[in-house]
PyMOL CGO cylinders between C-alpha atoms (Angstrom):
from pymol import cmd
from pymol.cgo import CYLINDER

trace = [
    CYLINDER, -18.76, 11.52, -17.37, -15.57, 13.29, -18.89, 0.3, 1, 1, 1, 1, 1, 1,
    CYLINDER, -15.57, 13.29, -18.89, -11.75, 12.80, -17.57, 0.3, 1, 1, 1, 1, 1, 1,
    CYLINDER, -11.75, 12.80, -17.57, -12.15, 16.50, -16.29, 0.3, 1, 1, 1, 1, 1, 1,
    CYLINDER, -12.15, 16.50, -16.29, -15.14, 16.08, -14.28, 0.3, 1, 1, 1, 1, 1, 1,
    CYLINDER, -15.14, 16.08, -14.28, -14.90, 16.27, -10.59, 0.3, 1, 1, 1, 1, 1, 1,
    CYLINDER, -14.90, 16.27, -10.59, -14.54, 12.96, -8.06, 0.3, 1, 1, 1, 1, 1, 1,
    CYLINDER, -14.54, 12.96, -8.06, -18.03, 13.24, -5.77, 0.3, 1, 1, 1, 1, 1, 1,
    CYLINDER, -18.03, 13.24, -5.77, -16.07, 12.79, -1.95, 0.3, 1, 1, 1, 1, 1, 1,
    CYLINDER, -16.07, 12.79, -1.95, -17.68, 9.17, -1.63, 0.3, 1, 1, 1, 1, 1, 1,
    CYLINDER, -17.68, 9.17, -1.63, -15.88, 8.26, -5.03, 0.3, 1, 1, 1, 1, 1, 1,
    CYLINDER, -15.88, 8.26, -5.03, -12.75, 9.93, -3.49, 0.3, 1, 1, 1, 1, 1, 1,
    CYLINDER, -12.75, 9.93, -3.49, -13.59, 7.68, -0.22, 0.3, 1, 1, 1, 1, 1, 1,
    CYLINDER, -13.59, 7.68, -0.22, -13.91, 4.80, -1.91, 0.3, 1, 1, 1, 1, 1, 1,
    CYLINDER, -13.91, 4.80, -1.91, -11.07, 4.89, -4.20, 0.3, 1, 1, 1, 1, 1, 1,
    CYLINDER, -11.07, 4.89, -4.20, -9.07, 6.48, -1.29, 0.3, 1, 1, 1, 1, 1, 1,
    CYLINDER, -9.07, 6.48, -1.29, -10.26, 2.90, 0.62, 0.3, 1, 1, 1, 1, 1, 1,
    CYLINDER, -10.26, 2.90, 0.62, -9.32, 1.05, -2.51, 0.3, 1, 1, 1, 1, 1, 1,
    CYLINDER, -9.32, 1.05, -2.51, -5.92, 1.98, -2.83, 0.3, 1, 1, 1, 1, 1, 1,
    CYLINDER, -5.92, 1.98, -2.83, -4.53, 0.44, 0.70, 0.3, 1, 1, 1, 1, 1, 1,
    CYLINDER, -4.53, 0.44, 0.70, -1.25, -1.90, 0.14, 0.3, 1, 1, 1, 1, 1, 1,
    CYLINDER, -1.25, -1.90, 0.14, 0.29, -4.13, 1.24, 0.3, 1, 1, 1, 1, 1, 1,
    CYLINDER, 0.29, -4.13, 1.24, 3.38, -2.38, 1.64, 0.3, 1, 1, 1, 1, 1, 1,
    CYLINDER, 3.38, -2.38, 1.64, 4.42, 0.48, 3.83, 0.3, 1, 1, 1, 1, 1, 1,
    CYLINDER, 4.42, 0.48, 3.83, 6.17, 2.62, 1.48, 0.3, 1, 1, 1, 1, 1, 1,
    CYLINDER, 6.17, 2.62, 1.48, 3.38, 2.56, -1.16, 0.3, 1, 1, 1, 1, 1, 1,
    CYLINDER, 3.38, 2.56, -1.16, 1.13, 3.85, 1.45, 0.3, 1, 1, 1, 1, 1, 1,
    CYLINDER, 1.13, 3.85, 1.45, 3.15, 6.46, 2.32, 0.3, 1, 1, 1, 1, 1, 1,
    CYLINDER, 3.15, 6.46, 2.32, 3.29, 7.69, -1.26, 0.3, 1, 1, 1, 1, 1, 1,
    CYLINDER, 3.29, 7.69, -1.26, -0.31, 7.25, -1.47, 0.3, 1, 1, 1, 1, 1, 1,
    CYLINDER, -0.31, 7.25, -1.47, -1.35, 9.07, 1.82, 0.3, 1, 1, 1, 1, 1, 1,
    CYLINDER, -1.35, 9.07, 1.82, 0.53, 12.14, 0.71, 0.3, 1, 1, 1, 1, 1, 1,
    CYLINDER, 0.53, 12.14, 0.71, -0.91, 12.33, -2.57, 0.3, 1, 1, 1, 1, 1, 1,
    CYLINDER, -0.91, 12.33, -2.57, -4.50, 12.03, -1.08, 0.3, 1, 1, 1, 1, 1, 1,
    CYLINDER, -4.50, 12.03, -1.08, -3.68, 14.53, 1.35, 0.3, 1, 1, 1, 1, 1, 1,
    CYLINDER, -3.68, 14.53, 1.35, -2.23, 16.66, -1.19, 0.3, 1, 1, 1, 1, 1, 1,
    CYLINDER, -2.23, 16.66, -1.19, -4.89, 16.33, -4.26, 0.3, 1, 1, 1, 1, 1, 1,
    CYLINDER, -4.89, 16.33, -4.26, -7.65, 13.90, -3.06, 0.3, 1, 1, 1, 1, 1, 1,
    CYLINDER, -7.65, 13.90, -3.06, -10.05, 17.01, -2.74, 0.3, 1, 1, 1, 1, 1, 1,
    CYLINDER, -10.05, 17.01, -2.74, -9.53, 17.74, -5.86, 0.3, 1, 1, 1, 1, 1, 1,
    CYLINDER, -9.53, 17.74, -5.86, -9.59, 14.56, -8.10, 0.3, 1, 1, 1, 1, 1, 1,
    CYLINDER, -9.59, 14.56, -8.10, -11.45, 13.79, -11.51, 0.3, 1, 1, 1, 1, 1, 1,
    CYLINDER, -11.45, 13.79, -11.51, -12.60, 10.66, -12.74, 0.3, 1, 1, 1, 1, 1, 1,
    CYLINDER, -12.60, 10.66, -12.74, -9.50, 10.93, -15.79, 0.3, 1, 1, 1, 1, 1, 1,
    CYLINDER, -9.50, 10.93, -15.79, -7.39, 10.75, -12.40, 0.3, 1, 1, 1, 1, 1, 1,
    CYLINDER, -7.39, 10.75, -12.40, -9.42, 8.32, -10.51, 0.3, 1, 1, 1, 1, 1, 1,
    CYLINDER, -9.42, 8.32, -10.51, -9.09, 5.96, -13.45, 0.3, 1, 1, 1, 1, 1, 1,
    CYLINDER, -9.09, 5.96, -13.45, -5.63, 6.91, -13.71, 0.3, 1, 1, 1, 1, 1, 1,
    CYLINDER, -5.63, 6.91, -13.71, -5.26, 6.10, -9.98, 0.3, 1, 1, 1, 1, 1, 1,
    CYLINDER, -5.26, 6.10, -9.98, -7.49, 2.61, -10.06, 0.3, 1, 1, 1, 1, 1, 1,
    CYLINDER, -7.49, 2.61, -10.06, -4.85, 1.71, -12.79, 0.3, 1, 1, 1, 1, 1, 1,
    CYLINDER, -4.85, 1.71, -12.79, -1.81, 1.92, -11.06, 0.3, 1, 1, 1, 1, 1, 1,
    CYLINDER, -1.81, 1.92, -11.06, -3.74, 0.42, -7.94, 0.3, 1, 1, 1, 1, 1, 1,
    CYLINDER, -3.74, 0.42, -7.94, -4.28, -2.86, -10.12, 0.3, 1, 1, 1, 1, 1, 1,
    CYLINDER, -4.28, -2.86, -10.12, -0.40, -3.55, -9.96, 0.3, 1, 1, 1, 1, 1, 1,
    CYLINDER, -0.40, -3.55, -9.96, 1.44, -5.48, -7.78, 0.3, 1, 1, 1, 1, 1, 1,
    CYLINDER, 1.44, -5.48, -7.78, 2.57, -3.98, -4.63, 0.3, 1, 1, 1, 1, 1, 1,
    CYLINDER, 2.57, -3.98, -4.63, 6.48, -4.30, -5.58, 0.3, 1, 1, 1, 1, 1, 1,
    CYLINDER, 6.48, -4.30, -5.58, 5.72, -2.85, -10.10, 0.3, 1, 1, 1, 1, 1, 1,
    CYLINDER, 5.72, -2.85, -10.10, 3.87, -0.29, -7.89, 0.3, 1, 1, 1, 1, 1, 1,
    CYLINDER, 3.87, -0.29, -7.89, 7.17, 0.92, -5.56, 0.3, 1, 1, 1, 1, 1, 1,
    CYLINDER, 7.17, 0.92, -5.56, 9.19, 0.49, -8.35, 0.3, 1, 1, 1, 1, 1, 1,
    CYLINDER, 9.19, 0.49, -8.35, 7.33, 3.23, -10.33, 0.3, 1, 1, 1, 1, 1, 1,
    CYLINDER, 7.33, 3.23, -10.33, 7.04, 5.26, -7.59, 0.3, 1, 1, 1, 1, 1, 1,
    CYLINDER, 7.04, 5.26, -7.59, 10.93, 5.02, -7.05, 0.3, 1, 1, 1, 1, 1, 1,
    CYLINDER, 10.93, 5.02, -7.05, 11.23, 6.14, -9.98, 0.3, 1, 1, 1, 1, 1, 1,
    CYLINDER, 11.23, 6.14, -9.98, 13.28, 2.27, -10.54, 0.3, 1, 1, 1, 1, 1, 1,
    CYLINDER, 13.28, 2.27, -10.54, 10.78, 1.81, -14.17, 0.3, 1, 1, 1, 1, 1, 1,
    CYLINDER, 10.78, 1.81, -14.17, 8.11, 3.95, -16.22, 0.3, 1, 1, 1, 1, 1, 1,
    CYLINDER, 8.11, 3.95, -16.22, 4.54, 2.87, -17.17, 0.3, 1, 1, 1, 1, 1, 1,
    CYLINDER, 4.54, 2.87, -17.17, 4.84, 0.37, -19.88, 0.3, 1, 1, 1, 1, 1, 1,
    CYLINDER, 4.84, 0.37, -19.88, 2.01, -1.25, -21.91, 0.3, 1, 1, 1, 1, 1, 1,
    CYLINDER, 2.01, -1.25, -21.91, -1.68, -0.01, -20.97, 0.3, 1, 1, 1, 1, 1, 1,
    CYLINDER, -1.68, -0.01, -20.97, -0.59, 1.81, -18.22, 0.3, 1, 1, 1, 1, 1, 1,
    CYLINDER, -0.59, 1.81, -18.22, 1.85, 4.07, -20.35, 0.3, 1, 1, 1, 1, 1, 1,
    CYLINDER, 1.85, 4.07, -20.35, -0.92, 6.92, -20.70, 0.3, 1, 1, 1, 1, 1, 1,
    CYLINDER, -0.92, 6.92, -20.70, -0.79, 10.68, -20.12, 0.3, 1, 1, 1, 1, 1, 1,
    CYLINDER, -0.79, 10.68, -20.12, -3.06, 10.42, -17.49, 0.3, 1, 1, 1, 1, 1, 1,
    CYLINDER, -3.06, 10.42, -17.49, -1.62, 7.71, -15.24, 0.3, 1, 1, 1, 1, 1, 1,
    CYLINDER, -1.62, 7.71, -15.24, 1.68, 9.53, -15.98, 0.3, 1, 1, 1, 1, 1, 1,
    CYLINDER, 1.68, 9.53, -15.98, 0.65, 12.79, -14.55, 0.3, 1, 1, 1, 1, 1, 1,
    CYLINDER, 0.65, 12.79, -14.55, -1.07, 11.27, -11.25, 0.3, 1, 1, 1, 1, 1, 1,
    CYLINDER, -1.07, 11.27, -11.25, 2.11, 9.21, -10.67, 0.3, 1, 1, 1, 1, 1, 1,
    CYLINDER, 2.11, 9.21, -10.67, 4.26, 12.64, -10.81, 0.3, 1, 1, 1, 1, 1, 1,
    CYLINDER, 4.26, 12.64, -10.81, 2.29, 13.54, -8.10, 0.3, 1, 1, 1, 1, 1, 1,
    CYLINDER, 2.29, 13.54, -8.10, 2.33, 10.81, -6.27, 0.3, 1, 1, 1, 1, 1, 1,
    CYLINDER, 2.33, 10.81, -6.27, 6.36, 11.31, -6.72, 0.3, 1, 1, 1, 1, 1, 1,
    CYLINDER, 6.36, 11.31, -6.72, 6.46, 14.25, -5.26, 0.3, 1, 1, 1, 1, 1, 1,
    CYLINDER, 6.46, 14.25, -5.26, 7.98, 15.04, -1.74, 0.3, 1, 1, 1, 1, 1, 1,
    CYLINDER, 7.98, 15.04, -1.74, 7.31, 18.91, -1.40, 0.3, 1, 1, 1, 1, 1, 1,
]
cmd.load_cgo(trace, "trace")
């Protein structure tokens, strides 16, 4: 499958599943960006997502606060662009 090719919804469901923490304000982050783009995921984003999902709960809040960037393997376009939107408020 290519990057740009539509999530099915049980891929979004499961990845949706897989992406519970462990702490409260990651989840929030999370929720909203599910809410926001979850209908309209592709697998480049779902990988992006699974990515940033595979970090520790605190490397996790502390890119989503914005407190460090994606280093290392995680320093691609893709898992860039998804954690924008996880960023964003409005």
């Amino acid at each position: 499958m290519t990057d740009d090719a539509p999530l099915d919804a049980r891929d979004v469901a499961v990845l949706r599943w897989r992406c519970r923490r462990g702490l409260v304000e990651n989840d929030l982050f999370i929720e909203r960006f599910f809410e926001r783009h979850g209908a309209h995921l592709t697998v480049g984003q779902g990988r992006a997502v699974t990515m940033l999902m595979n970090l520790s709960d605190n490397d996790l809040l502390d890119l989503l606060l914005r407190r460090k960037e994606p280093e290392g393997e995680i320093a691609t376009d893709q898992v860039r662009a998804v954690l924008e939107q996880m960023r964003q408020r409005a």
